[in-house]
C-alpha positions in Angstrom: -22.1 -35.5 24.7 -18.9 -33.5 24.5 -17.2 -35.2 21.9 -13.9 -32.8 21.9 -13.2 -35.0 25.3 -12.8 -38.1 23.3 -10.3 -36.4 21.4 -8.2 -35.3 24.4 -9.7 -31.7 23.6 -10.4 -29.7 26.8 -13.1 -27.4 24.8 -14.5 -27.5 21.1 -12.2 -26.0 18.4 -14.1 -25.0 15.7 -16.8 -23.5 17.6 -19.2 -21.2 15.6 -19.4 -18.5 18.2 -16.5 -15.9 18.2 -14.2 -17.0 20.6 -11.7 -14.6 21.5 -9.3 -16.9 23.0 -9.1 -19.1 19.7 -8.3 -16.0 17.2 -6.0 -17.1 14.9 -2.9 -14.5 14.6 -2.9 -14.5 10.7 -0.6 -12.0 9.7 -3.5 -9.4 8.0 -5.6 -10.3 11.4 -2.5 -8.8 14.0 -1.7 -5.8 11.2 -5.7 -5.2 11.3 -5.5 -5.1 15.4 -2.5 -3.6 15.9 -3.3 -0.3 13.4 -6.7 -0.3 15.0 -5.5 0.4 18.4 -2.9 2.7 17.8 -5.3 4.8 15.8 -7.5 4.3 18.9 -5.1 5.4 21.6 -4.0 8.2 19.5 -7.6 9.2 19.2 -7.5 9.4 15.5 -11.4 9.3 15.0 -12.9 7.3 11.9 -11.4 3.7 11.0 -13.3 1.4 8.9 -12.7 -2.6 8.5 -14.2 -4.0 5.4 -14.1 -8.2 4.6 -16.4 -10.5 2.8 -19.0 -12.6 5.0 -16.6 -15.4 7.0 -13.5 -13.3 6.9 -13.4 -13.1 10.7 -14.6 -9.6 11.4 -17.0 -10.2 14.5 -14.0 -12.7 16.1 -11.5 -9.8 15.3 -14.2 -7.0 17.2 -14.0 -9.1 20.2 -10.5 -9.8 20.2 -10.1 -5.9 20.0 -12.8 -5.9 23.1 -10.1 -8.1 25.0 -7.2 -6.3 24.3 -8.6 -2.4 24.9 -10.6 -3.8 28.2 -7.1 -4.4 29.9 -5.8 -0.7 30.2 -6.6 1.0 33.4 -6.2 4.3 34.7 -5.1 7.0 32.1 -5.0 4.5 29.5 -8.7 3.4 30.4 -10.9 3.1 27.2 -14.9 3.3 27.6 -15.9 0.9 25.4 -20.0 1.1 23.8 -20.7 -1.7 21.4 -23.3 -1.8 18.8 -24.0 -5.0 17.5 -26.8 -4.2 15.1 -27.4 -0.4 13.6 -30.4 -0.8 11.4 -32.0 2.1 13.3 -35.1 3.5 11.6 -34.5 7.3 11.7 -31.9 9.5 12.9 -33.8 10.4 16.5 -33.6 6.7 17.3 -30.1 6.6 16.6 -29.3 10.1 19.1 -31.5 8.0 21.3 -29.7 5.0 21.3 -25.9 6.5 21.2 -27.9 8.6 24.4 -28.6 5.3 26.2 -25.0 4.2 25.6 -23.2 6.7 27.0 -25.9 6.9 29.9 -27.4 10.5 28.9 -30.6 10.2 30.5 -33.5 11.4 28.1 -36.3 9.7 29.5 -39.4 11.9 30.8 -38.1 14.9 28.4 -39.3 15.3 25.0 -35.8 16.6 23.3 -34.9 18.0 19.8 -32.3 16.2 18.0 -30.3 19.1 17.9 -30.5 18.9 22.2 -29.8 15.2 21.5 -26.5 16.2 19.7 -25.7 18.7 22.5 -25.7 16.2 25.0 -23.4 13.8 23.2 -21.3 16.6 22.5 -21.2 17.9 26.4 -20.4 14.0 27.2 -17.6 13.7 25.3 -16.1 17.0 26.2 -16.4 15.8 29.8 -14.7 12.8 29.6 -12.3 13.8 26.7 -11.1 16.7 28.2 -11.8 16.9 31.6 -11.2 13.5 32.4 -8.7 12.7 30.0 -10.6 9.5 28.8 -10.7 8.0 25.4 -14.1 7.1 24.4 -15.3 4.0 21.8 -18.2 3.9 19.2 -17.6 0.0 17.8 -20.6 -0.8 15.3 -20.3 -4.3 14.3 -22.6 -5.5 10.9 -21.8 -1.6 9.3 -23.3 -2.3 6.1 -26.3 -2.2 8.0 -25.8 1.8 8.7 -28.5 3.9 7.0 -27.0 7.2 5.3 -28.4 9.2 7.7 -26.5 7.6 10.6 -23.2 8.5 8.7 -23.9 12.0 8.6 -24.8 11.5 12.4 -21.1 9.9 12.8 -19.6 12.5 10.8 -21.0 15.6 12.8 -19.6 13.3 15.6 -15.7 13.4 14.2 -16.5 17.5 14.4 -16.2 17.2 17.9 -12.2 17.6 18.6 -9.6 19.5 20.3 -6.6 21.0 18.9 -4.8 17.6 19.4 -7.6 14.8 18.7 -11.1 13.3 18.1 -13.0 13.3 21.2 -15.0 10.0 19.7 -13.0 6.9 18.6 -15.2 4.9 15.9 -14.6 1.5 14.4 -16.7 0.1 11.5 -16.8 -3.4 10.9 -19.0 -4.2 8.0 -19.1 -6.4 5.3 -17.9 -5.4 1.5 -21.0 -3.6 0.0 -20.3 -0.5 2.4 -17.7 0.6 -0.1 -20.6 1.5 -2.1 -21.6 3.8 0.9 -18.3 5.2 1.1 -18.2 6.1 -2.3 -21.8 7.7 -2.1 -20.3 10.5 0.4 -17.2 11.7 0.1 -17.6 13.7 2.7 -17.8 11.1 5.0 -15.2 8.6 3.6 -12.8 12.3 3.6 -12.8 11.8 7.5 -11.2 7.8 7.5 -7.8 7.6 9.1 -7.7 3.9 8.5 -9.6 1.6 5.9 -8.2 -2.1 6.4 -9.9 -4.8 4.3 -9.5 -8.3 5.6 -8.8 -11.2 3.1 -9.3 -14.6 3.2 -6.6 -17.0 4.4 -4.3 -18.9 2.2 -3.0 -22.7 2.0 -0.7 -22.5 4.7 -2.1 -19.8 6.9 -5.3 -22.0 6.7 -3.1 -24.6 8.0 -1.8 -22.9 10.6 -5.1 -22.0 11.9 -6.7 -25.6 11.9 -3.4 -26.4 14.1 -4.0 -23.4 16.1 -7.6 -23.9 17.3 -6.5 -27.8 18.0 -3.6 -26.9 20.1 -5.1 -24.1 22.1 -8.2 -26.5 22.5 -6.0 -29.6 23.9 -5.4 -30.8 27.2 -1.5 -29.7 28.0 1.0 -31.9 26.5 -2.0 -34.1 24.6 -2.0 -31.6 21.4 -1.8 -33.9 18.1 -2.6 -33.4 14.3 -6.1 -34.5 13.7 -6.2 -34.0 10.0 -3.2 -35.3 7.2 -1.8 -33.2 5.1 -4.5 -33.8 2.2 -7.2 -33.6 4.5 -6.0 -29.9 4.9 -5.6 -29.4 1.3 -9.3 -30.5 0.7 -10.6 -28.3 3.6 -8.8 -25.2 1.9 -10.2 -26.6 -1.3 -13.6 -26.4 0.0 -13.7 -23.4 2.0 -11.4 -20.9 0.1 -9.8 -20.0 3.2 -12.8 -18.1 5.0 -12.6 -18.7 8.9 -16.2 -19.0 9.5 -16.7 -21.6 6.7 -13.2 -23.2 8.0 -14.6 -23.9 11.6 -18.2 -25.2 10.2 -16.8 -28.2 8.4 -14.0 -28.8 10.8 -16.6 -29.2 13.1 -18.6 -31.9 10.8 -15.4 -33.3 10.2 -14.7 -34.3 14.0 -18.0 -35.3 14.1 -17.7 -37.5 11.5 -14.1 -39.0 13.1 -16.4 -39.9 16.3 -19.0 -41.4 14.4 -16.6 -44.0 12.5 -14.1 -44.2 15.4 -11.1 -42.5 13.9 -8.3 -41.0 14.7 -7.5 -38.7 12.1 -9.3 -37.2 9.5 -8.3 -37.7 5.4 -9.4 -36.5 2.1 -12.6 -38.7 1.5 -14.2 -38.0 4.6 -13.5 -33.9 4.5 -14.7 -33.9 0.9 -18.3 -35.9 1.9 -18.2 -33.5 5.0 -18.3 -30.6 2.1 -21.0 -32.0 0.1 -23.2 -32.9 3.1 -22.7 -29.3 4.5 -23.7 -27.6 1.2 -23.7 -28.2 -2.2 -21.6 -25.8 -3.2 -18.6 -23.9 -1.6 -16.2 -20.7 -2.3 -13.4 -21.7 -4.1 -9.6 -20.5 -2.7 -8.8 -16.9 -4.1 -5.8 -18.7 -5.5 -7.6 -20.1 -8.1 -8.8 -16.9 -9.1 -5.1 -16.0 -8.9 -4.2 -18.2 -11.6 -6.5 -17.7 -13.7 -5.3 -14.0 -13.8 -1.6 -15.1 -14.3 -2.6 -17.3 -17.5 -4.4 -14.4 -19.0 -1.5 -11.9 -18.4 0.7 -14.3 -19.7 -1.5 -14.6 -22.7 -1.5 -10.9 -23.4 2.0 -10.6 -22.8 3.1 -12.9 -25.4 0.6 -11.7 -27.9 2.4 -7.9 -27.1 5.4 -9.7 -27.8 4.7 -11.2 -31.4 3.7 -7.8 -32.6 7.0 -6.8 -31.2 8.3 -9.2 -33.7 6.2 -8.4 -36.5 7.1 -4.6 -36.1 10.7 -5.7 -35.9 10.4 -7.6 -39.3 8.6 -5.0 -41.3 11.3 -2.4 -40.6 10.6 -0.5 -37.4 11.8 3.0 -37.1 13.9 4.2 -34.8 12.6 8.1 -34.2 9.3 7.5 -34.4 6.8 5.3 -32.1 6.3 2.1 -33.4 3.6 -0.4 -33.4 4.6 -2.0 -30.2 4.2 1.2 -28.4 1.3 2.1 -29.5 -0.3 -1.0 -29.0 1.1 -1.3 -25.5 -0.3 2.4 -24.3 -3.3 1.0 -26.2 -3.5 -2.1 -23.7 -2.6 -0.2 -20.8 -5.1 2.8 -21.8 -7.2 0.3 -22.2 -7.3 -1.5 -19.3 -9.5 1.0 -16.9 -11.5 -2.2 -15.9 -8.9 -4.7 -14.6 -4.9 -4.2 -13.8 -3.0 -3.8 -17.0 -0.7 -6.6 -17.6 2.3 -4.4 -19.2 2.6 -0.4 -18.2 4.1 0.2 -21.9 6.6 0.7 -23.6 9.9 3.0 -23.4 12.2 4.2 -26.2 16.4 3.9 -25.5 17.8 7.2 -26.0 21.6 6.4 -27.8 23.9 4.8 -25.8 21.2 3.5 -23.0 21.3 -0.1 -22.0 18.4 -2.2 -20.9 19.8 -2.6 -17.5 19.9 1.3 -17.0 16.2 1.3 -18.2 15.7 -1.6 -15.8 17.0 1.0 -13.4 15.4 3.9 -13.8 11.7 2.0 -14.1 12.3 0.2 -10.8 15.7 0.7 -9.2 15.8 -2.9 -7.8 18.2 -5.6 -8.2 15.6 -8.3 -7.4 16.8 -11.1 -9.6 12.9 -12.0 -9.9 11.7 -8.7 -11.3 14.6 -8.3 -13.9 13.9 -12.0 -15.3 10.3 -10.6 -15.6 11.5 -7.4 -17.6 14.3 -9.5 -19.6 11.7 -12.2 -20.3 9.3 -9.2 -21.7 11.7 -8.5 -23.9 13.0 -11.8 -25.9 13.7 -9.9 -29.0 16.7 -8.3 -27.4 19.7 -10.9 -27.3 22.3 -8.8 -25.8 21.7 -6.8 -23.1 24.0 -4.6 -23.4 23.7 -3.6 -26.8 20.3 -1.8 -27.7 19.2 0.3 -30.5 18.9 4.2 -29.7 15.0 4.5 -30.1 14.4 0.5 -29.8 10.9 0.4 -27.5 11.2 -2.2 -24.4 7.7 -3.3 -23.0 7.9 -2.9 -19.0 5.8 -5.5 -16.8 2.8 -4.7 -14.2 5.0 -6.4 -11.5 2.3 -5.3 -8.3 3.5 -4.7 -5.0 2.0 -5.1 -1.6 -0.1 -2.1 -0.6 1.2 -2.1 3.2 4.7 -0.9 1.7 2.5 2.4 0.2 -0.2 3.2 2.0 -0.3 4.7 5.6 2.1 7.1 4.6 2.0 10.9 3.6 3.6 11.2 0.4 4.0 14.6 -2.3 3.4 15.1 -5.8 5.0 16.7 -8.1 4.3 15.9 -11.6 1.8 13.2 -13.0 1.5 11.4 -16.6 -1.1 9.2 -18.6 1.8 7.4 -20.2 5.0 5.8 -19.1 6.8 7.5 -22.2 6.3 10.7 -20.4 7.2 10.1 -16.8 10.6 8.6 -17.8 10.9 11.7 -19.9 10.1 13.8 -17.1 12.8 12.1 -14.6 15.1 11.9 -17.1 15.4 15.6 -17.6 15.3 15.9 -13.8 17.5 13.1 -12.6 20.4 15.4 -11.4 18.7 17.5 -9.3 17.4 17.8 -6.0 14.9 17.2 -4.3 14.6 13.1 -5.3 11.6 11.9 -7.5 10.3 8.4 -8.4 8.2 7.2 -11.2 5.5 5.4 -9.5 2.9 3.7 -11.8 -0.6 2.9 -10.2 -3.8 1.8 -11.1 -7.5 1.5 -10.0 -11.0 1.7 -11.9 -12.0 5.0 -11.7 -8.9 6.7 -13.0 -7.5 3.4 -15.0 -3.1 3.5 -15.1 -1.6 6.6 -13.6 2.4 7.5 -13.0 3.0 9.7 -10.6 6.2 11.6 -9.8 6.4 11.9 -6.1 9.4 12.9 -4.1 10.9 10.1 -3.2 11.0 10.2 1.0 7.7 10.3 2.5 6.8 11.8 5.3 5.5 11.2 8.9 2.5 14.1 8.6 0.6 16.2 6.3 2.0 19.0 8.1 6.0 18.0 7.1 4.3 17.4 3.7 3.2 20.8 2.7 5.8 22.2 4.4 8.5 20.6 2.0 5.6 21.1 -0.9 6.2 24.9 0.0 9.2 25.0 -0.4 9.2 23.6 -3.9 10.1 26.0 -7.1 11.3 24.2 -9.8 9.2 25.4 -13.0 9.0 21.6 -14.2 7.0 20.8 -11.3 3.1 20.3 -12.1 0.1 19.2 -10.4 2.1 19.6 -6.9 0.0 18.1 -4.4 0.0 16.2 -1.0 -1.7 12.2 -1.3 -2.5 10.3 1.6 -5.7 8.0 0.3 -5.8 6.1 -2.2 -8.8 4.6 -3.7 -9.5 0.9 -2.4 -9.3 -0.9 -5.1 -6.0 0.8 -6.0 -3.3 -1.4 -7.1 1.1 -0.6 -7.3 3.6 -1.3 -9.0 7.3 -1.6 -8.6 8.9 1.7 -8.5 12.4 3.5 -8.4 
């Protein structure tokens, strides 16, 4: 029976089989696509997409298929697919990369180094000669044995003076970071690295709406679930598609079955339980269990704020509150600090013009968060020369950092030190930032970069050249970042 037909529905909705024509345009899903096939058209080799299981990687492949498979002529892409890469040495891999591109091999007993020879005279032929962009897209990554990546990286070898003659995309679930880490070498060559996320309250929403609408008859489209119906099915699947469309599915079911029109709380939360026992939880929850510890530590920074202040606290010297700030942030290699430290007033500073120089925004938001960090000052206006103020781990989205060339010019292990350093550079040109990151291998860093970046690596270390002031140190062009890296609000 097609039930979706009782419901006015013209197809299923929440089908389990990745339908390009119901991808739901979250806003991480179209960034994902649309970097993908730039970086394909402008042949820049090696991009890697990385998302737990349910995230909506395979759905996102196909919509990719779609959208490449439209171009003709000069903006034709050959397209070879790998759904599953668990090859058992590297000659069956050359073999089967040989069989895609429709090198034929059989009836000759060839070397893997005639193997790679082959490829490699394939993809000149249609790079070069005929101006074509080819595709390597290997669904289920994680799958990749190391010596398949070294295979793919003697691939990205293969290049004129202006591109890659072999596009690859890696879609693979979360433990390939652990490959990536493994070989540098090979993680060295990724022009992009995108990891989806699950979806939150509304986007999850938006997406059950979505699938009903496209899925409806024209002009029959209707809300089949109330609004805590929705809450319980975000409740329940923590926002991962794949687990989104597998009880929406029970849960239509389960409206057929008892004749209803519309689906509410009770009968989404017995779908969950009948479907299995027990679900992911939303990220947010996670999220706010975060916040309450931050919170925690901040306020416990802030009564031995007071408690310095009470037993007399010097003003030339570092106090207790600094040092036990640079001892939480120092501390905190594991997990995101919840304070970067703390900064001493030099005579006559106020805590606005530290406000400034530390982040150089007038966001209402983030100066309540410095302010409230600071209770013990009352006016803030008048501060003690040498008074320490504790600065807040205010993150910032990664999209307004990374994909970006940006150069370095000086870098500290404290925030004491890179205020220093732009204080005593403030007036002169080129313009710096103090910009605070973190991530597990190196714990908090604060970087001084010049504070335009640029398009290239080329206009990079062309303006690093030209660099000569004898304060700069560790001068150096960054354009990765580890992936757990997170920032913070800078000037």
């Amino acid at each position: 029976m097609d039930y979706f037909r009782l419901l006015n529905l013209k197809k299923e909705p929440f089908s389990n089989s990745p339908d390009p024509e119901l991808f739901y345009p979250s806003r991480y899903h179209v960034e994902c696509l649309q970097r993908l096939e730039m970086a394909i058209r402008l042949r820049r080799g090696l991009n890697v997409v990385l998302g737990e299981v349910g995230t909506g990687k395979t759905t996102l492949c196909r919509r990719l298929i779609q959208q490449i498979s439209t171009a003709t002529g000069s903006d034709a892409i050959e397209l070879h697919l790998v759904l599953d890469p668990s090859f058992s040495s590297s000659y069956e891999f050359l073999l089967a990369i040989s069989g895609y591109f429709g090198i034929i091999t059989e009836g000759s007993a060839m070397t893997e180094w005639q193997l790679k020879e082959e490829i490699k005279n394939y993809l000149f032929a249609k790079g070069v000669q005929e101006g074509k962009t080819v595709l390597l897209l290997i669904d289920e990554g994680q799958k990749l044995p190391d010596f398949c990546l070294e295979i793919l990286r003697e691939f990205l070898n293969y290049e004129t003076n202006d591109c890659k003659l072999l596009q690859i995309v890696i879609l693979a679930q979360r433990e390939f970071k652990l490959k990536m880490k493994e070989r540098e070498n090979f993680t060295d060559r990724i022009n992009l690295c995108y990891e989806l996320v699950p979806l939150g309250f509304m986007e999850t929403c938006r997406m059950v709406d979505y699938r009903i609408s496209q899925s409806s008859e024209a002009g029959s489209s209707r809300r089949l679930f109330t609004r805590p119906a929705l809450y319980a099915l975000y409740w329940a699947t923590g926002g991962y598609p794949r687990s989104l469309n597998m009880l929406c599915h029970q849960v239509i079911l389960g409206m057929i079955i008892q004749n209803r029109t519309k689906a509410g709380w009770s009968l989404v939360r017995a779908c969950a339980a009948r479907l299995t026992p027990e679900r992911r939880r939303p990220v947010v929850l996670r999220h706010v269990l975060v916040a309450i510890m931050t919170v925690l530590v901040v306020l416990y920074a802030v009564l031995t704020y007071y408690e310095s202040r009470v037993t007399g606290l010097s003003a030339k010297k570092k106090g207790p509150l600094q040092s036990r700030a640079m001892t939480m942030v120092t501390a905190q290699k594991k997990s995101p600090p919840p304070v970067l430290g703390a900064v001493s007033l030099e005579k006559g500073q106020t805590l606005s013009q530290v406000f400034s120089i530390i982040c150089a925004s007038r966001d209402q938001y983030l100066f309540r968060q410095f302010t409230g960090a600071n209770p013990g000052i009352t006016n803030i206006q008048i501060v003690r020369a040498g008074e320490p103020v504790l600065i807040p781990a205010v993150a910032v989205k990664k999209e307004n950092i990374t994909g970006k060339v940006w150069v370095q010019v000086a870098r500290t292990k404290t925030l004491q030190e890179a205020c220093d350093f732009f204080r005593s550079y403030s007036h002169s040109t080129p313009e710096v930032v103090v910009f605070p990151f973190w991530n597990q291998r190196e714990g908090t860093v604060f970087s001084v970069l010049l504070k335009k970046p640029f398009p290239d690596r080329e206009a990079a270390r062309i303006a690093m050249d030209k660099l000569s002031s004898p304060m700069f140190k560790d001068v150096k062009v960054i354009d990765t970042w580890d992936l757990d890296t997170v920032f913070y609000r800078n000037i």
